[in-house]
N, C-alpha and C positions, 0 to 999 in steps of 0.2 A: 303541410309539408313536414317530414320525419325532420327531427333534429339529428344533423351530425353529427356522429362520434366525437372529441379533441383528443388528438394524439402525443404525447410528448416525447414524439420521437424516440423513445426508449422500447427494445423486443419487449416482445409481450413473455418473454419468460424474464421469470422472478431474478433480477440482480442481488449477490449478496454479500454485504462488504463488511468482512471483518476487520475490525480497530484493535490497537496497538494492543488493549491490554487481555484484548478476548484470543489474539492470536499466539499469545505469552504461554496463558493458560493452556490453551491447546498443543505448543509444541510443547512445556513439561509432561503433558499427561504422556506423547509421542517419544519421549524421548532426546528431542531435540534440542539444542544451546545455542546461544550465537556465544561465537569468540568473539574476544576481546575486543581486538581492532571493529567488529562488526558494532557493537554496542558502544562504543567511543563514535563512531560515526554515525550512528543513528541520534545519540546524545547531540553532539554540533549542531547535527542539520536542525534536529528538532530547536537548540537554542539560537540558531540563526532566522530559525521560521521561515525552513524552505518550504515551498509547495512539495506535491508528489512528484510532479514533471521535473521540478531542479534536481531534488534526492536520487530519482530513479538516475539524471545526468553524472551524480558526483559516484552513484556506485557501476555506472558503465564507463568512467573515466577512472576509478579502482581497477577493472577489472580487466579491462581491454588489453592487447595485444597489441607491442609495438608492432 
């Protein structure tokens, strides 16, 4: 009997996730900044040791629309 493939549930196209300091790099080369307030809040979350689910919550509660 052929042994089954195991799948981990993940597309079979390549996921690819960039980290905080390779994305840094890339927006300088782009031209890009965060303001102030942007970097202050990424500073907190990260010294509170939010997850990404919380972070992604405290900048859609930044940003929302009353």
């Amino acid at each position: 009997m052929p042994k089954q493939k195991r799948t981990t549930g993940k597309s079979s196209k390549s996921d690819f996730i960039v980290g905080r300091a390779n994305f840094t790099k890339i927006s300088a080369v782009e031209g890009v900044r965060l303001k102030p307030a942007m970097e202050k809040r990424a500073a907190e979350a990260a010294s509170r040791g939010l997850s990404a689910e919380e972070y992604r919550k405290v900048i859609l509660r930044t940003y929302r629309k009353a």
